[in-house]
C-alpha positions in Angstrom: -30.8 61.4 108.2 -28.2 58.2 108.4 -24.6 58.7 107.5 -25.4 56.8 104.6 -28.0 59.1 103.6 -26.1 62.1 104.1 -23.1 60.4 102.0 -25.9 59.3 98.8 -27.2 62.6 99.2 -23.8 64.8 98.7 -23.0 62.8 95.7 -26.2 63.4 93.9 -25.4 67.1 94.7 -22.1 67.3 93.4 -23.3 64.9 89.9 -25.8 67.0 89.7 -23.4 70.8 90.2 -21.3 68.9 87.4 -23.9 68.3 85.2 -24.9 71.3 85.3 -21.6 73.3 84.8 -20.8 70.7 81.8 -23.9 72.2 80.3 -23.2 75.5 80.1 -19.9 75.1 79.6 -18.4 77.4 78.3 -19.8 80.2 79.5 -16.8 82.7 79.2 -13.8 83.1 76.5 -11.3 80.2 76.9 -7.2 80.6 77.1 -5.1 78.7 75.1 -1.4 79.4 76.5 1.0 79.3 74.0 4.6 78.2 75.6 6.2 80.0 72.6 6.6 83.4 70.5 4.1 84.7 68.2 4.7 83.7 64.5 6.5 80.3 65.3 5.2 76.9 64.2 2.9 76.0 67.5 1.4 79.7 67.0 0.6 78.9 63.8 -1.3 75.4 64.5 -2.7 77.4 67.9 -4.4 80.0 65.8 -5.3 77.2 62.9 -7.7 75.6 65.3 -8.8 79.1 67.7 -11.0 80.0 65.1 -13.0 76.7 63.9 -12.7 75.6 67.5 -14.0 79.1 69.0 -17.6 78.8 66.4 -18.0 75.3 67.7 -18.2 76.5 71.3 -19.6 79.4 71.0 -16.9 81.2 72.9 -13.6 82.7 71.9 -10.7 80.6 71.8 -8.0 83.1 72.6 -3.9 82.5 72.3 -2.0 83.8 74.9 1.7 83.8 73.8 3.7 83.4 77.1 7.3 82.3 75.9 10.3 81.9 77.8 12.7 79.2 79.2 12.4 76.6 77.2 8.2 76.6 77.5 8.5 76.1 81.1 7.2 79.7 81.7 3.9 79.2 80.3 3.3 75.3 81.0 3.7 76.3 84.5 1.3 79.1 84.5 -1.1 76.8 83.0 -0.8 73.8 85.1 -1.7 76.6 88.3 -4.6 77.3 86.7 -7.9 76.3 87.6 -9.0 72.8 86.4 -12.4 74.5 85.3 -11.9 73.9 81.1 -10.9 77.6 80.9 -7.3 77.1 80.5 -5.5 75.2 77.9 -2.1 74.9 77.1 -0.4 74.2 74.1 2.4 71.0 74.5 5.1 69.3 72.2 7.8 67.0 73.2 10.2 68.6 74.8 7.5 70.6 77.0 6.2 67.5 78.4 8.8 64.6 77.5 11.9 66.4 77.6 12.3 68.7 79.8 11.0 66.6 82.9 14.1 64.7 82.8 16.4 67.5 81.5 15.4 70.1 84.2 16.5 69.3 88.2 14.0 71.7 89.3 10.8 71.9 86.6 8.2 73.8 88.6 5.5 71.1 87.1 5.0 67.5 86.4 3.3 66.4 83.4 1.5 63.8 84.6 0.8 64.9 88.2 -0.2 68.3 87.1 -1.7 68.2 84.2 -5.2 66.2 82.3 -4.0 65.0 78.7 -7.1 66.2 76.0 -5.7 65.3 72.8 -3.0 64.6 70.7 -2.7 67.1 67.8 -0.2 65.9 65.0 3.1 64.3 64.3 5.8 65.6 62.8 9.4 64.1 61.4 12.2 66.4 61.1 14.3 66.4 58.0 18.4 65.5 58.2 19.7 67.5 56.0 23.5 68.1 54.9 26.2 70.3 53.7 26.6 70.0 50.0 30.2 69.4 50.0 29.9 66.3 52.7 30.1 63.7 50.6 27.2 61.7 51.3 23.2 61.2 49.9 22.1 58.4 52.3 22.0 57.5 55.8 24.4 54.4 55.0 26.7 56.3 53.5 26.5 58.9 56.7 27.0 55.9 58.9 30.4 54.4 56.9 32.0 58.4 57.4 30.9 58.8 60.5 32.5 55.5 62.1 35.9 56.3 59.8 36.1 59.8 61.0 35.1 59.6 64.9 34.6 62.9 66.2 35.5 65.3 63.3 31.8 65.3 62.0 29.2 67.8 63.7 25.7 69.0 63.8 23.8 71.6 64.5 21.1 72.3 66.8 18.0 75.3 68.1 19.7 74.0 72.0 20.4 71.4 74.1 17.8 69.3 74.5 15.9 70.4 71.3 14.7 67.8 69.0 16.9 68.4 66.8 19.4 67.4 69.0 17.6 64.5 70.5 17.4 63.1 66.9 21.1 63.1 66.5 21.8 61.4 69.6 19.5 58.7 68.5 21.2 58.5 65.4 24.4 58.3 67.1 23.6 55.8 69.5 22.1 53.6 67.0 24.7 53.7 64.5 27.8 53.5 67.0 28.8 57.0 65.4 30.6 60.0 67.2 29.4 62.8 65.8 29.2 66.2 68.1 26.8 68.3 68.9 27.0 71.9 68.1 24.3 73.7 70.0 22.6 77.1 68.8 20.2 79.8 70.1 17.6 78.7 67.2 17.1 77.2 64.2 17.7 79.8 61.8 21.6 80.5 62.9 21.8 76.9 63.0 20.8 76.3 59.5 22.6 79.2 58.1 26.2 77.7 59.4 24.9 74.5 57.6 24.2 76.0 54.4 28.0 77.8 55.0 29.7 74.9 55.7 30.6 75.8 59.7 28.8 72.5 60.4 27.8 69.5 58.4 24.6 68.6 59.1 21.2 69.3 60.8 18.0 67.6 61.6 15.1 70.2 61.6 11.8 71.1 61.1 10.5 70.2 57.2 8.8 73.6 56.8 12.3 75.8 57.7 14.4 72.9 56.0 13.0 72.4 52.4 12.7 75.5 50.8 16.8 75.5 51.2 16.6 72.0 50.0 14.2 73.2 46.8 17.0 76.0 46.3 20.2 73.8 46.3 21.7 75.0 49.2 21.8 71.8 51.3 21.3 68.3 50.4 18.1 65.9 52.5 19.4 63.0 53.3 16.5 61.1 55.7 13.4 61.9 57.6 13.8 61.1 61.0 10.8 58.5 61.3 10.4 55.2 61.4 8.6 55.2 57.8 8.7 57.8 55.4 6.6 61.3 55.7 3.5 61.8 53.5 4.5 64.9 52.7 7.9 63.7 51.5 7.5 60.2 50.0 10.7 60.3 47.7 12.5 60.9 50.9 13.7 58.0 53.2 13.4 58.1 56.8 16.0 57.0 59.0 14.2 54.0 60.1 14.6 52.2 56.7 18.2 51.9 57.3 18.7 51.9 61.2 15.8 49.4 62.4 14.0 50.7 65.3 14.8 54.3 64.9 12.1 56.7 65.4 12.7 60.2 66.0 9.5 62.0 65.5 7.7 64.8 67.5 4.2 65.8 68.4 1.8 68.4 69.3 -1.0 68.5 71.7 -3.4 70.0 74.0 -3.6 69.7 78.0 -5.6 70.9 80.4 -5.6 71.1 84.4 -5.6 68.2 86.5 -9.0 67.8 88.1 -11.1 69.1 84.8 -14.6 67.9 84.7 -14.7 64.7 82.6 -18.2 65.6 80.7 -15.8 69.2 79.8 -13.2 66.9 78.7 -15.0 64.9 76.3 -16.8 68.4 74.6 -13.6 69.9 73.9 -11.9 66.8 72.8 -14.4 65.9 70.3 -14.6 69.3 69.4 -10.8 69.2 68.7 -11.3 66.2 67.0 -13.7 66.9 64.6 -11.7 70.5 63.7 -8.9 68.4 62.9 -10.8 67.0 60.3 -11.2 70.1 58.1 -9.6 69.9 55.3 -8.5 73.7 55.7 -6.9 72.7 58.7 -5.4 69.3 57.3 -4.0 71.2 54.0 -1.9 74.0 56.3 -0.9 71.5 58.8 0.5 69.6 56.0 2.4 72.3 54.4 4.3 72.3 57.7 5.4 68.5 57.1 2.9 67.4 60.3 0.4 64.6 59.8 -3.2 65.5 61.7 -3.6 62.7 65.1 -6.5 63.8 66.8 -7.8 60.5 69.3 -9.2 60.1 72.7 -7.3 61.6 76.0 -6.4 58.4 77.1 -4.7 57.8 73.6 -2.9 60.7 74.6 -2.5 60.0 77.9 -0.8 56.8 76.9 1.3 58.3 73.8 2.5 61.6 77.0 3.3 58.6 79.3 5.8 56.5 76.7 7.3 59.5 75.5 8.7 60.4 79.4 10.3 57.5 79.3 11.7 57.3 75.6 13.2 60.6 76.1 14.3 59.5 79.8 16.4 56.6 78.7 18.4 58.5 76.1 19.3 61.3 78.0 20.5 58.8 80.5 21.9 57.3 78.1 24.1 60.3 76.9 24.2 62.0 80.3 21.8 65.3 80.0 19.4 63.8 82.9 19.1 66.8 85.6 21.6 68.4 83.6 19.6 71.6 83.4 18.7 74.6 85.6 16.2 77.5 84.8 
């Protein structure tokens, strides 16, 4: 047999093992890491889509909470996993975007280490306010802001947090000063709003409104570009400061290396489960907008992202600023 031969025939062989493992895949329960805590808003859209997702393939989707340093202890378990379709991991911005360019030493690489599947959803957060800071829009934010240069704060979950980032932005944009005041969460953060301790916050919708419903805090903006469907009387940031776009996502990853016909089955799968409207109603009630899309959709979306989120914390010096 030529070299040639022996070359043609070791490619049919491996097509054809590929085929083959494409379909019967999947044979065996899958993992879905979870980067986060039980009970928390990614456990919640995890577990929305297990189910549906787990009758489609015939195999049970399972979540597998592994929480701890800022998601970096579960991404990285997933990204040493084998690139055979059985491990997923559940990503967001600051997984993927963020802390790449926060951390000096992130045991992963996003795009080196990992196959994009799809996006999930898009979320805005909500800038809300202190009742007695005297303001209702984000032009009226900006004018007290600039004539009272660092004496206004906001809160935060962390440094690095997207509630964080989106204040940044807002403070580059607008040529404001305000300072950040960092937290171990969300809830202590927006109780010292509510209090008075700081003046403002931009969080999740889902944590924010029912304290907005009650009259404890005042919204002010969504930090988007255009306005949220879920909150249409609301206006987003961007209406005032052009270009301003502060928004998050969710999304699935897989291995680097993955099989491509294993690829496509679970991202259509994930697709089409995002359709339902079961699963379009709850996501909803958490302010987030359903994407769904082909990996390289995704792959594109992970890829701008990195660098959005490397030029601002450049910008306001948090690059390699963080250590596990």
């Amino acid at each position: 047999m030529t070299g040639f031969m022996r070359s043609a025939a070791g490619t049919l062989l491996m097509l054809s093992a590929t085929a083959i493992f494409a379909q019967e895949y999947p044979n065996r329960p899958i993992r879905f890491i979870v980067p986060f805590p039980p009970g928390g808003g990614t456990d919640t859209v995890a577990r929305l889509i297990a189910g549906p997702l787990s009758e489609r393939l015939k195999q049970q989707v399972i979540i597998d909470n592994r929480s701890g340093a800022n998601a970096i202890i579960g991404t990285d378990l997933a990204a040493k996993a084998p690139a055979d379709g059985y491990t997923w991991v559940y990503c967001l911005t600051a997984s993927v975007s963020v802390n790449p360019v926060l951390y000096r030493n992130l045991p992963y690489d996003p795009v080196r280490d990992f196959t994009p599947v799809v996006q999930l959803n898009a979320m805005a957060l909500l800038l809300t306010v202190n009742n007695a800071l005297p303001v209702r829009t984000v032009a009226e934010l900006v004018t007290l802001a600039k004539s009272r240069p660092g004496q206004l704060n906001f809160a935060s979950s962390g440094n690095g947090s997207a509630a964080h980032l989106a204040m940044e932005l807002f403070n580059v944009m607008a040529g404001t000063k305000m300072l950040h005041v960092p937290y171990k969460g969300g809830a202590p953060a927006m109780t010292d709003v509510i209090s008075g301790q700081v003046q403002m916050m931009s969080g999740p919708m889902i944590a924010a409104m029912p304290h907005v419903r009650a009259g404890r805090i005042r919204a002010v903006a969504v930090t988007t570009a255009k306005r949220a469907q879920g909150l249409p009387d609301i206006p987003s940031v961007g209406e005032t400061l052009k270009g301003y776009d502060s928004s998050i996502w969710h999304g699935v990853l897989m291995p680097k290396g993955v099989p491509q016909a294993v690829l496509r089955r679970v991202n259509r799968d994930i697709n089409e489960v995002l359709k339902l409207s079961e699963v379009r109603e709850r996501m909803a009630s958490q302010g987030a907008e359903p994407a769904g899309g082909s990996p390289e959709d995704f792959a594109a979306l992970l890829k701008a992202d990195i660098a959005r989120q490397a030029g601002l914390l450049k910008q306001i010096g948090l690059a390699g600023s963080a250590t596990q």
